[in-house]
N, C-alpha and C positions, 0 to 999 in steps of 0.2 A: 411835527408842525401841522400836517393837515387831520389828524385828531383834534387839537387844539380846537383848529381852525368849523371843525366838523363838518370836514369835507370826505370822511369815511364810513362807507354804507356798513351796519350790522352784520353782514351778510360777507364782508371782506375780514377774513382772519387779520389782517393787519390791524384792524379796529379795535378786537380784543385783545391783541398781544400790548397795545397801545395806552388801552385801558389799565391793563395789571402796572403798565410800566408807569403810568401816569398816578395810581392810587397808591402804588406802594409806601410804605413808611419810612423804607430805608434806600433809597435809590443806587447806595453803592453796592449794593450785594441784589443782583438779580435771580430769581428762582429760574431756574434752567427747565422747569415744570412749562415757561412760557412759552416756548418752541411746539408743546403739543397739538396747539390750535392751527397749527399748517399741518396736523395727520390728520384731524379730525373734520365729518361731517358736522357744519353748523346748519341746524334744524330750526326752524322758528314754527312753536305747534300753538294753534290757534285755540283759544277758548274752546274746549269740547274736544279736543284733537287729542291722541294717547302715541306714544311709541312704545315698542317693545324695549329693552334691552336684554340681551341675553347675559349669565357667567364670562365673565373673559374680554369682554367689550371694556375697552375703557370711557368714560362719557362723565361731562362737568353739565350742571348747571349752571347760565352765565347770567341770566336774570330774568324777574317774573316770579310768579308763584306756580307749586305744581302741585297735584298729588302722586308719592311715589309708592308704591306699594312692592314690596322685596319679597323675596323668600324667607327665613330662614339662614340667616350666616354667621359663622365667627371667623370669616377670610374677606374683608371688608378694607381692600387694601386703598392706600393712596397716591398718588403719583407725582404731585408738587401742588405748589399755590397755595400752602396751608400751612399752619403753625403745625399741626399735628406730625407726628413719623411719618417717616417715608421708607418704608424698604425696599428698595432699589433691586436688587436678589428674587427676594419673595413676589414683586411686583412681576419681573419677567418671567419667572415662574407660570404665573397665570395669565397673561396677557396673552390674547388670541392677535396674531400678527396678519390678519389675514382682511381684505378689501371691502366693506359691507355698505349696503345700500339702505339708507333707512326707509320705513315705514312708517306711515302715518297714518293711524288707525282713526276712524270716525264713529266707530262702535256698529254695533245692530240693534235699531232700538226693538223693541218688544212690542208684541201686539197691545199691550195695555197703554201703547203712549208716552211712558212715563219714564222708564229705564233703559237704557243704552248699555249695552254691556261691549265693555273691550276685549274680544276674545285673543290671546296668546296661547302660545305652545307651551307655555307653563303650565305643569299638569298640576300644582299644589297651591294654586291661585289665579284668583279673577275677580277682574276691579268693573262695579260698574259705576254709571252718573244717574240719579235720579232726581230730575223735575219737577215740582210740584205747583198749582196754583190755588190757592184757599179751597175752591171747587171739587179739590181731586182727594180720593183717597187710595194712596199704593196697600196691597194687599200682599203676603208674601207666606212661603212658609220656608221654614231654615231649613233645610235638608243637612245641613252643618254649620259648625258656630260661625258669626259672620259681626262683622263690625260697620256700624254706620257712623258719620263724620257728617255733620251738617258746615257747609260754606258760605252759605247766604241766606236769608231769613230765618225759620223756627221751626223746629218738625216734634209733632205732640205721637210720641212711639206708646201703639200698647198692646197688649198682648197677656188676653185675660183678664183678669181684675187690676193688673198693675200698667199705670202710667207714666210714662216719664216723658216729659218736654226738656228738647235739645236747641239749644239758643248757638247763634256762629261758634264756631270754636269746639264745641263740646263734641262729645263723641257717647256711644251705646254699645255695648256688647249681647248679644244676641245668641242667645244656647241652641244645640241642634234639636230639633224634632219639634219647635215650634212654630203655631202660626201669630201672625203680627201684623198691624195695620198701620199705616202713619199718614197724617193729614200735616197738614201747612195752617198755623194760624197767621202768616204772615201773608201775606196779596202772593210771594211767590217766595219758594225757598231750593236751594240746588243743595242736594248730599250725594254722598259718595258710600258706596258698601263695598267692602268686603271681603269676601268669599273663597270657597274651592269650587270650580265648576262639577 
């Protein structure tokens, strides 16, 4: 009732136990997956904001958009709330049972202005945010292959004779040992790279 009523702040696990219970399609069969959100830290990260997660951490998305960037895996397990398998066995298997604080990462941006890099203790990867406004031109060179994701306006990528413009949604892949340039024909555009540090 005081879901309904929306008298439960985001920030109260009760809220989203409330929510699954309320969206569900089948009300008589509850996913016992719902009880997770009283173990879990609920995070609310701000435009620009990153958090780590390490292996073994279990962690949902509950809503918003994000960029998530992974390692590497074929041990991609799940734990309820999902049509998909559960393996229950295999999940305690890997689940790290132990108290974590999170972090909320706001990057280091870069003397050039323009790049924020989220640095982690993951040694086989690193995501950063790049800024652009019509005016600016990012400059980079790959020291290894790197992927850029454009999220908001247009980013015109070249590197050498060859061009390509990256409109929302599209994305670039970028080979190692080159140098590359990318402007904004739009008033302002936000992408995301990447990378191995």
């Amino acid at each position: 009732p005081l879901y309904k009523a929306g008298q439960l702040d985001k920030a109260n696990p009760d809220y989203w136990a409330a929510k699954a219970v309320d969206s569900a399609e089948d009300r008589s069969v509850l996913d016992r997956g719902i009880y997770s959100i009283y173990f879990f830290n609920i995070v609310r990260a701000e435009p620009g904001q990153a958090v780590f997660q390490d292996a073994g951490i279990p962690h949902a998305y509950l809503e918003g958009q994000n960029m998530e960037l992974m390692a590497n895996s074929d041990n991609v397990l799940r734990g309820g709330l999902t049509p998909k398998h559960v393996d229950v066995a295999e999940l305690l298997k890997h689940v790290i049972f132990e108290e974590t604080h999170p972090n909320i990462m706001h990057g280091e941006l870069q003397p050039d202005g323009l790049e924020r890099i989220y640095k982690s203790p993951a040694p086989d990867f690193e995501l950063s945010k790049i800024d652009l406004k019509s005016s600016d031109r990012y400059l980079s060179r790959a020291s290894t292959a790197q992927i850029l994701i454009v999220l908001e306006g247009e980013a015109e990528v070249t590197e050498g004779q060859k061009k390509v413009v990256l409109k929302k949604g599209e994305s670039a892949f970028i080979t190692s040992n080159c140098d590359y340039e990318v402007i904004s024909p739009a008033p302002t555009t936000t992408m995301y790279k990447a990378t191995a540090p």
